[in-house]
RODO-2510 file (C-alpha; in nm, 4 decimals, decimal comma):
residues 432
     n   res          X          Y          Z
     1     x     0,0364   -10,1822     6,0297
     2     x    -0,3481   -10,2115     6,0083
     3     x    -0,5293   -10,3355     6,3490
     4     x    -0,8333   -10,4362     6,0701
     5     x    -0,9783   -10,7355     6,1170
     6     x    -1,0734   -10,7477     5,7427
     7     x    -0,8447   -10,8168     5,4592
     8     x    -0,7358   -10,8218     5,1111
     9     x    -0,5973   -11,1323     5,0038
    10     x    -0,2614   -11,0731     4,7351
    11     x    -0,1709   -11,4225     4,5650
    12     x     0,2195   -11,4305     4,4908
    13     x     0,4120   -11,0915     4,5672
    14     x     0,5791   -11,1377     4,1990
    15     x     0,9768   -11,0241     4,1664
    16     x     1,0927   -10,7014     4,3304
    17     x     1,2542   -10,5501     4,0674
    18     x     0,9357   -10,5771     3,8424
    19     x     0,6568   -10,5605     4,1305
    20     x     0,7179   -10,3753     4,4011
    21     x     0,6258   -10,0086     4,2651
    22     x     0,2659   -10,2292     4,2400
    23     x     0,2440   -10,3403     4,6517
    24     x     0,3577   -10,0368     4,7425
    25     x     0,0536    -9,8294     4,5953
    26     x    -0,1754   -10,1678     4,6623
    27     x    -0,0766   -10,1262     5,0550
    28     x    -0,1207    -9,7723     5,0629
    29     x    -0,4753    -9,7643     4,9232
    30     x    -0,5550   -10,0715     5,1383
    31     x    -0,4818    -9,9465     5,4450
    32     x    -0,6428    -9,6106     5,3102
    33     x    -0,9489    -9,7979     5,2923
    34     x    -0,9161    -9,9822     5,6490
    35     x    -0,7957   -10,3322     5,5608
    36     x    -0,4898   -10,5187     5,5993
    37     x    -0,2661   -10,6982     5,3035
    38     x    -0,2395   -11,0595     5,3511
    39     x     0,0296   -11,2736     5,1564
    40     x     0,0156   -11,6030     5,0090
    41     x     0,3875   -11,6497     4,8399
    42     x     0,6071   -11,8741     4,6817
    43     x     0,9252   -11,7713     4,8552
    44     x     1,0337   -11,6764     5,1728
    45     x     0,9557   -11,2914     5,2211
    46     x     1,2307   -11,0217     5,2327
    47     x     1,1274   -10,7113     5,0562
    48     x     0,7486   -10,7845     5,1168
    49     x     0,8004   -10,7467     5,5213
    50     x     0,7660   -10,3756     5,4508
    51     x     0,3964   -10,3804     5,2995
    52     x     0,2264   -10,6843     5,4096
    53     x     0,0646   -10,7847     5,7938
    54     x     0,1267   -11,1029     5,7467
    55     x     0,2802   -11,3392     5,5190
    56     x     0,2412   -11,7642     5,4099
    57     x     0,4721   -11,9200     5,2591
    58     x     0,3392   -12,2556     5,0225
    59     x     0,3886   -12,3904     4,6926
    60     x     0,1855   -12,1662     4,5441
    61     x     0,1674   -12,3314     4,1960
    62     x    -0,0042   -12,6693     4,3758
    63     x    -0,3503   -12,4778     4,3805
    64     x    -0,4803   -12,7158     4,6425
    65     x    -0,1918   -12,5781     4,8599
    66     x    -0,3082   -12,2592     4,7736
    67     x    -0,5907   -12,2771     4,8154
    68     x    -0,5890   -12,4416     5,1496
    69     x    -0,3348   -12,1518     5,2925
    70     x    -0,6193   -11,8798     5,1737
    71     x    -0,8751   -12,0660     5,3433
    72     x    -0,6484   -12,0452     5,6702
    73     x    -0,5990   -11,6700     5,6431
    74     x    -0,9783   -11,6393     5,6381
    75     x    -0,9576   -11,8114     5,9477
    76     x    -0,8245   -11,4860     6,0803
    77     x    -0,9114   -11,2180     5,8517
    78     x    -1,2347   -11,1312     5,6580
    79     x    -1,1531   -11,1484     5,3332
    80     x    -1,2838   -10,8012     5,1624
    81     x    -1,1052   -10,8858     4,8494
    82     x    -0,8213   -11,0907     4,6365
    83     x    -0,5598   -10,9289     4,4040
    84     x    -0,3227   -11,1550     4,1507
    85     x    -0,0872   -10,9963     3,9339
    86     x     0,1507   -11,3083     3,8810
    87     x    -0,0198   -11,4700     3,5344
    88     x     0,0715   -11,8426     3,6627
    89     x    -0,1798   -11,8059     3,9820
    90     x    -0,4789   -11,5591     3,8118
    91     x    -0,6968   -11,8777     3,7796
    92     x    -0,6770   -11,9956     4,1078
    93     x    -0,6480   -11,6877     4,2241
    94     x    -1,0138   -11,5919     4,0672
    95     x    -1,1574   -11,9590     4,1990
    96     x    -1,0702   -11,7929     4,5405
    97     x    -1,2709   -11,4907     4,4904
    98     x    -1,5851   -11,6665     4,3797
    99     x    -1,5388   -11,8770     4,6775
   100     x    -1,4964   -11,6032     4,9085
   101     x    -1,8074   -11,3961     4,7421
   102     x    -1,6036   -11,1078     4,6498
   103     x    -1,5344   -10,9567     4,3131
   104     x    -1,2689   -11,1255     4,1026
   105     x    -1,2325   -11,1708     3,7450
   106     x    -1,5231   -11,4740     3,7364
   107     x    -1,4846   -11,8412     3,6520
   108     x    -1,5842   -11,7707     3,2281
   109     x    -1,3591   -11,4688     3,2843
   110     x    -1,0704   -11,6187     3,4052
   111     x    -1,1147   -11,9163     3,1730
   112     x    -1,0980   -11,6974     2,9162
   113     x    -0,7726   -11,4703     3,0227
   114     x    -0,5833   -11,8145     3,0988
   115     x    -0,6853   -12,0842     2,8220
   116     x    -0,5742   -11,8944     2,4739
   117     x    -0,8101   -12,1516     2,2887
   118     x    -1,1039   -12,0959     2,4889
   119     x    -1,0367   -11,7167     2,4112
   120     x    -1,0299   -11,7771     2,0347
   121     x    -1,3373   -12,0479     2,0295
   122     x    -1,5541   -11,7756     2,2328
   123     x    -1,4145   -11,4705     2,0526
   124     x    -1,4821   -11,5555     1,7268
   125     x    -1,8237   -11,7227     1,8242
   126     x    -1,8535   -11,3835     1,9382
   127     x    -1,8305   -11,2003     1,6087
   128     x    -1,4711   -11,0643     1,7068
   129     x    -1,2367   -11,0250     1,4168
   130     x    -0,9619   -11,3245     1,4907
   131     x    -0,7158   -11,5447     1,3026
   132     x    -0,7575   -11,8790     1,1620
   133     x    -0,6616   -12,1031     1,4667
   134     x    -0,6428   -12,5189     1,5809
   135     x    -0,5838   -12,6321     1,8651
   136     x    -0,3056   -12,9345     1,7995
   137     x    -0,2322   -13,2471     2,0118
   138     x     0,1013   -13,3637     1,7780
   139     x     0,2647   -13,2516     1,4918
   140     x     0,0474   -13,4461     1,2101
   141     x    -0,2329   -13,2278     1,3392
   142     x    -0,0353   -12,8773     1,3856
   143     x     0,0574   -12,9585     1,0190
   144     x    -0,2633   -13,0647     0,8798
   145     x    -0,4163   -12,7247     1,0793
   146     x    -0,1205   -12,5416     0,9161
   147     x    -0,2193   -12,6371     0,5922
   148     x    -0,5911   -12,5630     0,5704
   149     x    -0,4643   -12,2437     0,7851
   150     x    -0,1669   -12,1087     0,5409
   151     x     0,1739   -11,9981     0,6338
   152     x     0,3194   -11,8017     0,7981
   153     x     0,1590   -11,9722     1,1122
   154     x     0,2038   -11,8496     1,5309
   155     x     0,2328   -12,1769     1,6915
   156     x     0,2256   -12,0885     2,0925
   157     x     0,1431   -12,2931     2,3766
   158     x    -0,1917   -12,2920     2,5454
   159     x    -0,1526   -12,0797     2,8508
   160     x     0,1340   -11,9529     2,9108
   161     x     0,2540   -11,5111     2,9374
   162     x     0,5404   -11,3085     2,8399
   163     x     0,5469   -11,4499     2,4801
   164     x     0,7308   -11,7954     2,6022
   165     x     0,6897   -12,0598     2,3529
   166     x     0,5627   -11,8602     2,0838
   167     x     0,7111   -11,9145     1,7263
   168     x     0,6571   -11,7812     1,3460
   169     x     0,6670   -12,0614     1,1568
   170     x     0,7118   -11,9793     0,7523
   171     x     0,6693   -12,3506     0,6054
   172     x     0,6472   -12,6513     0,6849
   173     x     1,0439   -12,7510     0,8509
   174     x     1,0206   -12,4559     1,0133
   175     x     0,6421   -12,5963     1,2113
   176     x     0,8098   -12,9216     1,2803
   177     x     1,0719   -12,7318     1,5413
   178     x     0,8090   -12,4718     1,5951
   179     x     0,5631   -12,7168     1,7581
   180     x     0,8053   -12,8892     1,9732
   181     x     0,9024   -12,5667     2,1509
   182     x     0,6255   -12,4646     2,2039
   183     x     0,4701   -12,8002     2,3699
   184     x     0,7849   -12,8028     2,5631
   185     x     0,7260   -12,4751     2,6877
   186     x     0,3759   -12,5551     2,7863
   187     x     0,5288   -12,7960     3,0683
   188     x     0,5909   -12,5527     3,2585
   189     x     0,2752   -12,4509     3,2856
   190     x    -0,0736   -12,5689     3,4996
   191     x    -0,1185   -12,9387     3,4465
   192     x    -0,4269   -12,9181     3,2866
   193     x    -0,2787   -12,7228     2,9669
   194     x     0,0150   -12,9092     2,9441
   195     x     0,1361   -13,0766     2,5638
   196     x    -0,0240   -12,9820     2,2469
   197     x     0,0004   -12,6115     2,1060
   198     x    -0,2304   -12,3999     1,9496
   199     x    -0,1364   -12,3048     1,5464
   200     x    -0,2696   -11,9820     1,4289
   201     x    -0,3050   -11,7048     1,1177
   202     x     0,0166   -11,4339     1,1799
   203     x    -0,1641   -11,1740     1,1673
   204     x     0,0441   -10,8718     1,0193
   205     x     0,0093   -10,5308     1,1657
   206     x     0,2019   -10,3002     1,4595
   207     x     0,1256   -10,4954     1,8354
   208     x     0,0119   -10,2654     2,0950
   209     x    -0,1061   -10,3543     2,4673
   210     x    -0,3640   -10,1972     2,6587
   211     x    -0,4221   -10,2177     3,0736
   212     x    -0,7784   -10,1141     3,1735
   213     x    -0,9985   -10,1938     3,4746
   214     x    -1,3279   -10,4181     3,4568
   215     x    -1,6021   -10,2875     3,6964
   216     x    -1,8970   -10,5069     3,7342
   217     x    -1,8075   -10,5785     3,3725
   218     x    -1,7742   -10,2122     3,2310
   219     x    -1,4509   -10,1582     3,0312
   220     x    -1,2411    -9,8748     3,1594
   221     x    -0,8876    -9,8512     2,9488
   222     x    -0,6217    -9,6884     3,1512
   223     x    -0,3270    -9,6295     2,8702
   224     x    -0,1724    -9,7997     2,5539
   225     x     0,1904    -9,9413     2,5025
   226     x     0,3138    -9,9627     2,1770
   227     x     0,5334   -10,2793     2,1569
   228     x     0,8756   -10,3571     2,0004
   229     x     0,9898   -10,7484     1,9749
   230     x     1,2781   -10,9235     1,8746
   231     x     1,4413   -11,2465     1,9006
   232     x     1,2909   -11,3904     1,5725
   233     x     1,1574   -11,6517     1,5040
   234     x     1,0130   -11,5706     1,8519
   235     x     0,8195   -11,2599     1,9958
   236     x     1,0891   -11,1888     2,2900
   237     x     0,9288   -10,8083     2,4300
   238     x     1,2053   -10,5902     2,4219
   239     x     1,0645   -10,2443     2,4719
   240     x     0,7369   -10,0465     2,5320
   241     x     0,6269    -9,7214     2,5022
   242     x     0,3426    -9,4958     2,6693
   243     x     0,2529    -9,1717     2,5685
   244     x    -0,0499    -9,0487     2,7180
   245     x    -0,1889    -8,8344     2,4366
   246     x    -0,1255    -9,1687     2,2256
   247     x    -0,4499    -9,1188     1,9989
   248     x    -0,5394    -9,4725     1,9957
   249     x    -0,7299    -9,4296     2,3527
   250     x    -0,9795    -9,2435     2,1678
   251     x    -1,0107    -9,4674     1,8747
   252     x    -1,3433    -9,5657     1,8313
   253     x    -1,3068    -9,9372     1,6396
   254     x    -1,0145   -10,0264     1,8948
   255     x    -1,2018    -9,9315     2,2290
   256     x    -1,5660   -10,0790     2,1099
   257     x    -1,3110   -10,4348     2,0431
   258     x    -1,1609   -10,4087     2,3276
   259     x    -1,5058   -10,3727     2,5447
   260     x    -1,6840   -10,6372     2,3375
   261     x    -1,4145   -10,9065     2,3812
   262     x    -1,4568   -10,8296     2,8014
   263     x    -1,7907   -10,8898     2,7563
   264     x    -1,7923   -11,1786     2,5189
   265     x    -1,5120   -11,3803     2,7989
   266     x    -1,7537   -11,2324     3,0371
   267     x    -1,4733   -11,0689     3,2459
   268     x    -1,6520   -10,9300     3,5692
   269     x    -1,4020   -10,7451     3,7725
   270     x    -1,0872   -10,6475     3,7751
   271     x    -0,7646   -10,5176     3,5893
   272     x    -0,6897   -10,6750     3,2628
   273     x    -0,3346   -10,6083     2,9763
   274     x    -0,5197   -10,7088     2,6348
   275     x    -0,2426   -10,7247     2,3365
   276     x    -0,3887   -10,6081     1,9725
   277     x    -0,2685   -10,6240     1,6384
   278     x    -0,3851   -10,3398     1,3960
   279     x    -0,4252   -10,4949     1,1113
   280     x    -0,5781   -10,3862     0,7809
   281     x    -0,8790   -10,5668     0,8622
   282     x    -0,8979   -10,3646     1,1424
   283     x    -0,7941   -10,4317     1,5426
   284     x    -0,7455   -10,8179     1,6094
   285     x    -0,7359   -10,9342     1,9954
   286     x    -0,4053   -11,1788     2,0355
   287     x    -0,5020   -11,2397     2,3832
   288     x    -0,6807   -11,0833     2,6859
   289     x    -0,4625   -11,1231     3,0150
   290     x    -0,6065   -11,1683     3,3391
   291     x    -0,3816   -10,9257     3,5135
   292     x    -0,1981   -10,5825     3,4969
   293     x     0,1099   -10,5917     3,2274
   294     x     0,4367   -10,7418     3,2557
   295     x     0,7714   -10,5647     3,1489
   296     x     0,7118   -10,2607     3,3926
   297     x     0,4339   -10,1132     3,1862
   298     x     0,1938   -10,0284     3,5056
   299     x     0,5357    -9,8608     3,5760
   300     x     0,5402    -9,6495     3,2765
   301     x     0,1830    -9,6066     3,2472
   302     x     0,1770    -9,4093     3,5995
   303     x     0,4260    -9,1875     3,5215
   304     x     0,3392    -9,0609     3,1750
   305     x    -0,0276    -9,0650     3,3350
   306     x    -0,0297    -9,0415     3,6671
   307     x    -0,3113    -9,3087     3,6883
   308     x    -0,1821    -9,5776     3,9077
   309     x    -0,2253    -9,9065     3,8858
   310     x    -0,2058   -10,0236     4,1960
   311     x    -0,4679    -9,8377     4,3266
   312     x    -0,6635    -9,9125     4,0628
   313     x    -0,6502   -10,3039     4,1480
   314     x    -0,7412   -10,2414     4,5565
   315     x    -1,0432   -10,0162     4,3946
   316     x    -1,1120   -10,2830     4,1263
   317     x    -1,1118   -10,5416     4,4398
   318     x    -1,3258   -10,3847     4,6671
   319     x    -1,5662   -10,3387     4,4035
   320     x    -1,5374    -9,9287     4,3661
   321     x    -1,5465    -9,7809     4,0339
   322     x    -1,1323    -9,6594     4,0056
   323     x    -1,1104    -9,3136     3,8997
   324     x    -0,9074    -9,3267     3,5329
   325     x    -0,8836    -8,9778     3,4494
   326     x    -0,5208    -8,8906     3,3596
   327     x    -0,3348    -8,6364     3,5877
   328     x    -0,0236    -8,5894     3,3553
   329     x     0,0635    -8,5973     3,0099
   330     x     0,3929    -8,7239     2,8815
   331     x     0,6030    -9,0090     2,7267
   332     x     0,7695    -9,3106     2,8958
   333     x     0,9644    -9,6025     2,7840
   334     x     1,1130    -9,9010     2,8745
   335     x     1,4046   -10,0974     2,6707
   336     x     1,5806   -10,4136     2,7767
   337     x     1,8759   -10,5557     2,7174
   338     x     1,9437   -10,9203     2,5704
   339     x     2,2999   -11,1071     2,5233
   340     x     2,3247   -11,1890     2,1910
   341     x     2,4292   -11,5553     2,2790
   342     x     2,3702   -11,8038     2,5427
   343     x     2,5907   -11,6938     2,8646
   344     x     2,7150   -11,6884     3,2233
   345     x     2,7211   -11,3000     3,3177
   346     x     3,0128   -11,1634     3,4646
   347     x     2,9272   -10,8041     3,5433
   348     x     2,6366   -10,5142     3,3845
   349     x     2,7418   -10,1587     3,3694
   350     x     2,4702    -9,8933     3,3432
   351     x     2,4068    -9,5383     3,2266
   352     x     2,4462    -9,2743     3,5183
   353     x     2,3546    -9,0186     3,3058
   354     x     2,1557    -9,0108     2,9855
   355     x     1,9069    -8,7833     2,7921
   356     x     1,5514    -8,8093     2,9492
   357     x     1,6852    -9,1367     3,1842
   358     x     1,4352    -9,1979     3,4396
   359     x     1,5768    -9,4535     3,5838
   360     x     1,8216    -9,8346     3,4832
   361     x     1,8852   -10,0915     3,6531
   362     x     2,0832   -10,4252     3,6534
   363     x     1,8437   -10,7671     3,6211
   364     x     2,0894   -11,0098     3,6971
   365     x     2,4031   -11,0603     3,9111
   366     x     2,7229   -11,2095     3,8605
   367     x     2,7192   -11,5794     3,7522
   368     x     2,4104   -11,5516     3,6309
   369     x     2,2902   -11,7657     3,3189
   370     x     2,1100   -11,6151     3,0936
   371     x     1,9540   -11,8507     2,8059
   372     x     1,7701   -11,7040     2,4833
   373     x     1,5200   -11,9227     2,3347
   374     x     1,4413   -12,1823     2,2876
   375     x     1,6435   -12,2868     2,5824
   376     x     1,5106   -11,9941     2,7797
   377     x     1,3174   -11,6724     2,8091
   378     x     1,2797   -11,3295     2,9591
   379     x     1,6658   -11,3471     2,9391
   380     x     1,7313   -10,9753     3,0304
   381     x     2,0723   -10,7971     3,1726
   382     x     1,9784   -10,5194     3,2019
   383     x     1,6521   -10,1912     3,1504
   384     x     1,6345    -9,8732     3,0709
   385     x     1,3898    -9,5944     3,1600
   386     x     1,3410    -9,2550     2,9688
   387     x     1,0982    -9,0185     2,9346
   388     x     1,0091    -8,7074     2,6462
   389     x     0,7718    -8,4927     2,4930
   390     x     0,7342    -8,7027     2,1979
   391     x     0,7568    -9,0879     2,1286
   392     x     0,9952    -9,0124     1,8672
   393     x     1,2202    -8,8067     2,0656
   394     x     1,1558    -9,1341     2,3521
   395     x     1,2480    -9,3663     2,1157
   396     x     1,5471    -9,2206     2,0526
   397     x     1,6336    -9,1332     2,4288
   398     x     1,5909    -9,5413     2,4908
   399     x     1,8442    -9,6535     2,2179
   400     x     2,1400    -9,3817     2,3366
   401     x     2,1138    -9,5184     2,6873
   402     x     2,0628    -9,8524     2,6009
   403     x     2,4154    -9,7886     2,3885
   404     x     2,5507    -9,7237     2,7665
   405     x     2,5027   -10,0068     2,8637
   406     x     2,7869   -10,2873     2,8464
   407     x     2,7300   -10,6628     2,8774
   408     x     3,0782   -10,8338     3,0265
   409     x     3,0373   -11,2309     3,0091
   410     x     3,0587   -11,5853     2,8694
   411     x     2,9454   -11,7343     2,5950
   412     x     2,8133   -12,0696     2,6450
   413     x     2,6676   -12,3415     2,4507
   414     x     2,3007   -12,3706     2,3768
   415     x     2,0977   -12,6407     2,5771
   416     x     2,0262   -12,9580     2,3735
   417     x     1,6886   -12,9506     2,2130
   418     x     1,4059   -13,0433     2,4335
   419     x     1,5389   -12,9754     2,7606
   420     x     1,3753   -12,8022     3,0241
   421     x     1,3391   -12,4098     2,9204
   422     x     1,5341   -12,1945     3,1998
   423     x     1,3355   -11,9264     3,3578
   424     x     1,4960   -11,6416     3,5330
   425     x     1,5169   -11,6869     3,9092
   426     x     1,2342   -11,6756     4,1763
   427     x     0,9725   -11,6473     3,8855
   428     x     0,8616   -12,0361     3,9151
   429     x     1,0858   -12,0985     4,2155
   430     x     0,9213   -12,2507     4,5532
   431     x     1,1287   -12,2140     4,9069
   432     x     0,9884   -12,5345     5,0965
***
């Protein structure tokens, strides 16, 4: 452990499974660079002991807790800079870097990451190709914004990541149901975005994501993941691929959207996962996240690149230009599995071996509910890993293991409509 004095400040550790390949590199660098790893977490450490000098447990989602517990560390530790990768806590997260004078995403920024209507208002003021969009307080309005808009519509709530809440909605039945979910969803949310949901254009086209750095508000893209989804109506993320010679990093119209939006949210520092439809009108920003990528993708974009992420975010922090050159060229991807029904998990078996497997892993354990939406989201058993020479030959390596895999459990009934979505456990969870 570091005997520094001076600290950088990580806000929620985030699930093992999906974050610890990120603290790991984080702790490395930090320590690299002289300065201990302070945590501020939701739940009572157990994997984090490993990486982190010292650790505070608060309910990290009451930002005047947070805040408060951040203000004691600083007590003890100069703070030399603040990482978030856990999308729920990236705006207080940012508040706490202004405060503490060091580099963070920026109050505009971070406004603009977190508050999808903010993002559209200021994009398209901004000249930014976007979709016809209202923000709607009750249904008469979400159909009334429907209406000028034209269906298909996207009605999502207002802030809120991995695709929760999000619904195609073809007429106008279907925008009834589709506005209720997605207002429910939002109460799970930050209080201040709660109710209402935002009804947009579907804009038609392949959805890709892209992480990249900010420094001192120059754009640096790291690597592209094309994007499969399923689950309709909804936009559950099922699989990603990254193939480092993917030619969209050196596509002109994409990268010059992609560094104007930054600018036009005014996004100062930082690492950001932007998703993009390419549409025949040309690249179209869905949203600009104030954080790495979900779903493993940091994961996958260090090995088929070798760039890695969570040095990248300590560099980002301590307000050094990250290096982004790519030290490897080759083809990861990520597929995970969903029940096809509501249901209580008995057991997951998993590939041991499979062309190109990298790597699969169990999500759940036994007893374990899973709930598809609308009842639920992120309701995964199970990922798989592979890797190739080719995105083709990737793709196809990710469906034969994912045909390994076998799913043993009950089907149970759906929840009633409006209940309380389930989440998957320890993502919203607070040990008192």
């Amino acid at each position: 452990m570091s005997d520094s004095r001076s600290a950088l400040l990580v806000i929620g550790s985030g699930l093992k499974l999906y974050r610890e390949y990120l603290v790991k590199s984080a702790a490395a660098r930090a320590r690299r660079a002289g300065h201990a790893l302070v945590l501020v977490n939701n739940l009572k450490p157990t994997w984090q002991h490993e990486y982190f000098d010292e650790i505070s447990v608060v309910n990290v989602f009451d930002h005047a807790l947070l805040a408060e517990a951040a203000r004691d560390v600083a007590t003890r530790f100069s703070i030399a800079g603040v990482l978030c990768w856990d999308e729920p806590l990236v705006m207080p997260a940012a508040e706490l870097a202004v405060e503490f004078g060091v580099p963070g995403l920026g109050l505009p920024g971070v406004q603009g990451c977190r508050d999808k209507y903010s993002a559209r208002t200021r994009l398209t003021e901004g000249g930014l190709l976007q979709p016809g969009f209202a923000m709607s307080a009750d249904v008469s309005e979400a159909r009334a914004a429907a209406d000028r808009i034209g269906y298909p519509v996207v009605v999502k709530p207002r802030a809120l990541g991995a695709s929760m809440g999000v619904v195609l909605a073809r007429n106008e039945q279907e925008l009834q149901d589709a506005f209720r979910v997605a207002s429910d969803a939002s109460l799970v949310g930050d209080e201040a975005f709660r109710g209402g949901a935002i009804v947009e254009e579907y804009a038609v086209g392949p959805e890709i994501s892209v992480d990249g750095a900010v420094h001192q508000g120059e754009y640096l893209p790291m690597f592209v993941a094309r994007k499969r989804t399923g689950g309709h109506p909804y936009f559950e993320e099922i699989g990603h691929v990254v193939d480092a010679d993917d030619p969209l990093m050196s596509d002109a119209a994409l990268m010059d959207t992609l560094a104007r939006a930054h600018r036009v949210l005014g996004i100062e520092d930082g690492i950001t996962h932007s998703e993009v439809r390419l549409t025949d009108r040309g690249p179209l920003i869905i949203e600009i996240n104030g954080r790495v990528g979900g779903d493993l993708i940091p994961f996958l974009g260090k090995l088929a690149t070798g760039i890695d992420p969570g040095e990248v975010m300590v560099d980002v922090a301590l307000d050094n230009r990250p290096d982004i050159v790519p030290e490897s060229r080759g083809v990861v991807g990520i597929r995970f599995g969903y029940p096809q029904h509501d249901c209580l998990v008995r057991s997951v078996q998993l590939p041991e071996q499979a062309p190109g497997l990298v790597t699969a892993s169990a999500m759940v354990e036994p007893g374990t509910t899973l709930r598809l939406p609308p009842g639920g989201y992120i309701a995964r058993h199970s990922f798989v890993v592979c890797h190739a020479d080719d995105s083709v030959t990737c793709e196809e390596h990710l469906q034969a293991a994912t045909d390994q895999v076998v799913l043993d459990a009950e089907v149970i009934a759906p929840k009633p409509a409006g209940s309380m979505l389930e989440m998957p456990a320890g993502l919203l969870e607070v040990d008192k």
